[in-house]
C-alpha positions as CSV (number, residue, x, y, z in Angstrom):
1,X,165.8,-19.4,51.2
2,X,162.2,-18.9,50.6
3,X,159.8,-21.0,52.1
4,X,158.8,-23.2,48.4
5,X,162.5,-23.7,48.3
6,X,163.1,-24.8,52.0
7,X,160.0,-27.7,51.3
8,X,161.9,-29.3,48.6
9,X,165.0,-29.8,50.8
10,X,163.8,-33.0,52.7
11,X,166.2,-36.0,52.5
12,X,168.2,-37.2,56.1
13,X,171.0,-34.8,54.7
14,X,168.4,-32.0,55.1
15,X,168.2,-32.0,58.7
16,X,169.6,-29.4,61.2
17,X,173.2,-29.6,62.5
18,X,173.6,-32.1,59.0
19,X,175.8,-30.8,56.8
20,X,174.9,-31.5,53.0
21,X,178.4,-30.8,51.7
22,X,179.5,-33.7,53.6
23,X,177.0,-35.8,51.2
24,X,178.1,-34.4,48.2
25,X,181.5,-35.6,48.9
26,X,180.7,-39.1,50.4
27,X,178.4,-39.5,47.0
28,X,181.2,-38.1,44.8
29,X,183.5,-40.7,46.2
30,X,181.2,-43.5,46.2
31,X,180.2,-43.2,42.7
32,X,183.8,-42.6,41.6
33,X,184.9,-45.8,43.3
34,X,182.0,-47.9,42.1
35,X,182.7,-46.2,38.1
36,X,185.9,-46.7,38.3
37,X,186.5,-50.4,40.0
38,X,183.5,-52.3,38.2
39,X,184.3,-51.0,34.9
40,X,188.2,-52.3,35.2
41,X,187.2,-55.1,36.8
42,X,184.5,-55.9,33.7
43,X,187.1,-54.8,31.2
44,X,189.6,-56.7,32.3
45,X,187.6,-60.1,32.4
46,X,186.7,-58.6,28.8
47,X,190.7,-58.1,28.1
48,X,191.5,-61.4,29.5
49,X,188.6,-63.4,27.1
50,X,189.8,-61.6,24.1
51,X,193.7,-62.3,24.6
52,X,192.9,-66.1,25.2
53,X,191.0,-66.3,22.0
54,X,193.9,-64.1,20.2
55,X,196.8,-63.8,21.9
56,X,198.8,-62.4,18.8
57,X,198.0,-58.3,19.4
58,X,200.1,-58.4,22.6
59,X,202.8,-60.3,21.4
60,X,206.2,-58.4,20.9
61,X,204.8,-55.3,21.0
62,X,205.8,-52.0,23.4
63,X,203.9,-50.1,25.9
64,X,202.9,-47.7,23.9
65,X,202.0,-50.1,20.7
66,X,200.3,-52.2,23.5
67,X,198.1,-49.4,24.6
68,X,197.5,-48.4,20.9
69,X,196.4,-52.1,20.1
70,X,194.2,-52.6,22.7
71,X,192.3,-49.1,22.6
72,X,192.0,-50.5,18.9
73,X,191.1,-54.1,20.1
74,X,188.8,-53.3,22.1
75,X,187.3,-50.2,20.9
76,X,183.7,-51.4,20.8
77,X,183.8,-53.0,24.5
78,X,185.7,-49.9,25.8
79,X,182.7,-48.0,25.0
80,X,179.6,-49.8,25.8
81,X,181.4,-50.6,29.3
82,X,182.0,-46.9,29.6
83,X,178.4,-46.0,28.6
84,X,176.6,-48.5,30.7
85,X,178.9,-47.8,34.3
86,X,178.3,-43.5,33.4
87,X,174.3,-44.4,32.8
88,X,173.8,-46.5,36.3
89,X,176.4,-44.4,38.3
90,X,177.1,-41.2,37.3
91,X,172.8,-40.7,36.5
92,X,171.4,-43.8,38.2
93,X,173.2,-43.5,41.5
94,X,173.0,-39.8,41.9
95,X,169.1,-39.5,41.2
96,X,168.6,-42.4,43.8
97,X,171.0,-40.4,46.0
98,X,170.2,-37.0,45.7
99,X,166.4,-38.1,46.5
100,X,167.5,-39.6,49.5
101,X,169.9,-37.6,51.1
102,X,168.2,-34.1,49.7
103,X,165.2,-33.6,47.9
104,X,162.1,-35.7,46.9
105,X,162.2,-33.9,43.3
106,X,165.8,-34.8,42.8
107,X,165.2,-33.1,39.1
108,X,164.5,-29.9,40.5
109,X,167.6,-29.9,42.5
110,X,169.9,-30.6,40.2
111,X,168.2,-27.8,37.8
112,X,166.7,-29.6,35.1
113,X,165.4,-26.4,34.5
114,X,163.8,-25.1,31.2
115,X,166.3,-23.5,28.9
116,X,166.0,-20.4,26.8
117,X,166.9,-20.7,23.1
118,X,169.7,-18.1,23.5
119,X,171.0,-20.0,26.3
120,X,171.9,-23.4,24.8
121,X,173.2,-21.4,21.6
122,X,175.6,-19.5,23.6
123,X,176.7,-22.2,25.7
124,X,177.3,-24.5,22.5
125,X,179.1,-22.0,20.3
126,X,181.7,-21.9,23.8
127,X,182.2,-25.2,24.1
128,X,183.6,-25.6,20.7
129,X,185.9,-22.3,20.6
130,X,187.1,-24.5,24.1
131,X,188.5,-27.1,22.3
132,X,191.3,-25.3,20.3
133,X,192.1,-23.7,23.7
134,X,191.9,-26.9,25.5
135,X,194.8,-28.5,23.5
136,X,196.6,-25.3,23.5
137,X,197.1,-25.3,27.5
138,X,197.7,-29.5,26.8
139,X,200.8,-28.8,24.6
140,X,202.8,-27.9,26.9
141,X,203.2,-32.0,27.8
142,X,204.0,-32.2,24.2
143,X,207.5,-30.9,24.8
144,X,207.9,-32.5,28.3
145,X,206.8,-35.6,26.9
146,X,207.4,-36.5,22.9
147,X,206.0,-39.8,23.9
148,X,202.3,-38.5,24.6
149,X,202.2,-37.5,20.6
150,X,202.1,-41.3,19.8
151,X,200.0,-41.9,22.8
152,X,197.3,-39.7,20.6
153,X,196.9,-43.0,18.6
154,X,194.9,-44.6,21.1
155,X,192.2,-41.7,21.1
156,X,192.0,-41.9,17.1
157,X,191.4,-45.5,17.7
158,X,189.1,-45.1,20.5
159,X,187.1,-42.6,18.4
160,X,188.0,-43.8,15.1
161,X,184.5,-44.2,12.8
162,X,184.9,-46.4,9.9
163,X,181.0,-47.6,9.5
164,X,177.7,-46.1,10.1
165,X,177.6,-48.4,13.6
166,X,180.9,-47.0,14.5
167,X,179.4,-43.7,14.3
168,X,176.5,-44.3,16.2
169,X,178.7,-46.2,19.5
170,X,181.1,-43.0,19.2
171,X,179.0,-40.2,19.2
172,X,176.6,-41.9,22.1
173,X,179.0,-42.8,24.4
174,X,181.5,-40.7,23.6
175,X,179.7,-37.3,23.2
176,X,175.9,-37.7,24.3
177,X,176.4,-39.8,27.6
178,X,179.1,-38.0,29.8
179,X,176.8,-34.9,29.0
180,X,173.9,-36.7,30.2
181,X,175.8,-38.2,32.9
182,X,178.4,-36.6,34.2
183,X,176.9,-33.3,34.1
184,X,174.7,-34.6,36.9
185,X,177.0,-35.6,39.7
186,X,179.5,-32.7,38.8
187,X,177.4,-29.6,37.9
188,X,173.9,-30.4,39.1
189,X,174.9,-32.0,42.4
190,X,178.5,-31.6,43.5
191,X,178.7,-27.7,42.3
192,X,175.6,-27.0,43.1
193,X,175.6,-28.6,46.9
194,X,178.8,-26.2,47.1
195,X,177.2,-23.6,45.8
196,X,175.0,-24.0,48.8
197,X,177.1,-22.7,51.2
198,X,180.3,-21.4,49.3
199,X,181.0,-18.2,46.4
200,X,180.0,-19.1,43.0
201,X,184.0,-18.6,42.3
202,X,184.7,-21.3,44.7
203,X,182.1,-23.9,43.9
204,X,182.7,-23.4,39.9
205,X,186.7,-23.6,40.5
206,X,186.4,-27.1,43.2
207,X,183.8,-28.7,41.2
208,X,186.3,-28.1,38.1
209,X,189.3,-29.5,39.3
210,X,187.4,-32.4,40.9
211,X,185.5,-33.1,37.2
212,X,189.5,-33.2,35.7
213,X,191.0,-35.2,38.5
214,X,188.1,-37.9,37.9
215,X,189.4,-38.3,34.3
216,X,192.7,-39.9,35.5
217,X,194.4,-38.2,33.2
218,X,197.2,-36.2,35.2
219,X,199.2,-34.8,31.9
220,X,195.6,-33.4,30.6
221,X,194.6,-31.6,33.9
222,X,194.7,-28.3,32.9
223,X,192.9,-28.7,29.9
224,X,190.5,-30.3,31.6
225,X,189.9,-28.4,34.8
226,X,189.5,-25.1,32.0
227,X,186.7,-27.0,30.4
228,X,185.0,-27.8,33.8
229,X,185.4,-24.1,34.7
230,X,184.1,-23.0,31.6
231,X,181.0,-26.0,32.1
232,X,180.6,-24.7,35.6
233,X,180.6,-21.2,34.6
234,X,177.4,-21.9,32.0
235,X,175.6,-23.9,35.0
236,X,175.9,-20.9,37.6
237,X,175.1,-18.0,35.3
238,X,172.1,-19.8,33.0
239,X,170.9,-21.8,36.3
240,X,170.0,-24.5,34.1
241,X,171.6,-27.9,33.7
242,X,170.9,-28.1,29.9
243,X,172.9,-25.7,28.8
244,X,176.6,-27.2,30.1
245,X,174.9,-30.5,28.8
246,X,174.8,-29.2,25.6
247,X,178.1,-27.5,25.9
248,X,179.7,-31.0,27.1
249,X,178.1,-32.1,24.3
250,X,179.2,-30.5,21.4
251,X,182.5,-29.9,23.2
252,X,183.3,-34.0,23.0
253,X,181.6,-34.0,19.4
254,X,184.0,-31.7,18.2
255,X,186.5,-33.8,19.6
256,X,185.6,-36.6,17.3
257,X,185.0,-34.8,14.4
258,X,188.5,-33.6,14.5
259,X,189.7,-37.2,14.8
260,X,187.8,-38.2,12.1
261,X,187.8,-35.7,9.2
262,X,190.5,-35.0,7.0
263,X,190.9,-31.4,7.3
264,X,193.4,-30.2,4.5
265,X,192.8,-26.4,5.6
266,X,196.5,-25.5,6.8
267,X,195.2,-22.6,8.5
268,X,193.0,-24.9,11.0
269,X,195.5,-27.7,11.4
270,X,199.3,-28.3,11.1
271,X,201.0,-31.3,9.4
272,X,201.3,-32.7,12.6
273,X,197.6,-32.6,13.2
274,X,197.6,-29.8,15.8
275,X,195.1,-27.3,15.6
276,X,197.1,-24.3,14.1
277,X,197.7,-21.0,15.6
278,X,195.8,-18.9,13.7
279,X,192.6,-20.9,15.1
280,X,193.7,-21.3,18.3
281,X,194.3,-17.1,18.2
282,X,190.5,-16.8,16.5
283,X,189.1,-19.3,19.0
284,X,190.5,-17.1,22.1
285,X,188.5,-14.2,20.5
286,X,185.5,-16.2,19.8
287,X,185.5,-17.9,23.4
288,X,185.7,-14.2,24.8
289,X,183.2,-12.4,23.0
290,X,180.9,-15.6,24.3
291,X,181.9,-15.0,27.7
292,X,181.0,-11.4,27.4
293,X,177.4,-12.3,26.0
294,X,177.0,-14.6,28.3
295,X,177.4,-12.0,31.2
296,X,175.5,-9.6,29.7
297,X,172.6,-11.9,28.6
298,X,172.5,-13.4,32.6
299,X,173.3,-9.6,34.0
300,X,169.7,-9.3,35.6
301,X,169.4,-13.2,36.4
302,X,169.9,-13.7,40.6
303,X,171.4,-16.7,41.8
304,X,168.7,-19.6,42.6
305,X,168.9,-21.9,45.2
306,X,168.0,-25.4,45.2
């Protein structure tokens, strides 16, 4: 640690015999719980006001028609909630944290860093071979559980676009906020805090589960924790937290562009609106050859700390 580096580190976690892994994790869990209890506590007073004025969508209906109704019901409150908890948590929180507890230029520790050109078009072109990928190692709960195929209503309804204000709610809290956000408290603080003191292989493999487990979303893990490997994987080798920004970026957008657009190309999707194997065989080669520029590109780039 040079001696530039070792002036920025002066929060109270920063202080011999302190270890700052221990205030990665108590932030991790205090944002989590915060996220996670105000925004069902505000949707569910939300819920609760809505039903009362129109009781009818819950009436006779099953779980999973319930579920589908209320992602559909509630679509536009769903998403501002989301976007406002992920803006004064997931950002908010962990600048006023990581300012406290390590650095007085919390950007420079969480490497708000400027990008090269090559960087965030390498990291982008990834993220959406990912996606293909993604569902492929989320099938498998396809065939354990037929249910989860009607279940995929509720994210067409969640990110269903119908008018140009749709668009705009979708894509900003759907594509452009949890990059913003959540890119902060996962890559720039958590995996890099690990980083500090742990292999670039352990912090990028923690950090990913972690990012998955916070999804809630125990059928999707896999698929997840892949994409948080692949996000932590861009963070350690560019050193920069703009490119898996832009990566969790475009990885969500192309999410939503698949649940919007008609795609009649039966080579790119089946009848059953899976993304076929052809594309997910294509995407595998894509998503490698990235990799492999991505090493090559970062071969003479040392590891930075904080």
């Amino acid at each position: 640690m040079t001696a530039q580096t070792a002036q920025v580190l002066d929060g109270s976690w920063e202080q011999p015999g302190r270890n700052p892994l221990r205030a990665g994790i108590a932030g991790l869990l205090l944002c989590g719980a915060l996220y996670s209890t105000i925004g069902a506590i505000v949707l569910s007073i939300i819920a609760a006001i809505v039903t009362a004025h129109d009781p009818s969508w819950v009436r006779g209906t099953g779980f999973v028609d319930f579920l589908l109704g209320y992602y559909k019901k509630l679509q536009v409150p769903i998403l501002v909630v989301t976007a406002v908890m992920e803006y004064a948590v997931f950002l908010g929180l962990t600048l006023v944290l990581v300012r406290a507890w390590h650095s007085s230029r919390p950007a420079r520790y969480l490497a708000y860093t400027r990008p090269r050109a090559l960087d965030l078009v390498l990291s982008g072109l990834g993220a959406i071979t990912v996606v293909p990928l993604a569902e492929l190692l989320d099938s498998w709960s396809y065939y354990l559980f037929p249910v989860l195929r009607q279940l995929r209503g509720g994210e067409a309804a969640l990110l269903g676009i119908h008018s140009p204000g749709q668009l705009v709610l979708v894509v900003f809290a759907i594509s452009i906020t949890p990059a913003i956000c959540e890119e902060a408290i996962f890559r720039g603080w958590l995996q890099r805090t690990i980083r500090r003191r742990a292999s670039a292989v352990l912090s990028i493999v923690v950090t990913g589960v972690i990012f998955a487990l916070f999804h809630m979303s125990p059928l999707s893990v896999v698929a997840l924790a892949f994409v948080g490997f692949y996000l932590g994987f861009l963070f350690e080798r560019f050193g920069t937290l703009f490119a898996s920004m832009t990566a969790h970026c475009l990885y969500n957008l192309t999410i939503i562009g698949l649940v919007n657009i008609d795609i009649p190309w039966r080579w790119l999707t089946t009848s059953s609106g899976d993304i076929a194997l052809p594309t997910q065989l294509g995407a595998i080669l894509v998503f490698a050859l990235v990799v492999l520029a991505i090493m090559v590109t970062t071969a003479g780039r040392a590891h930075q700390d904080p």
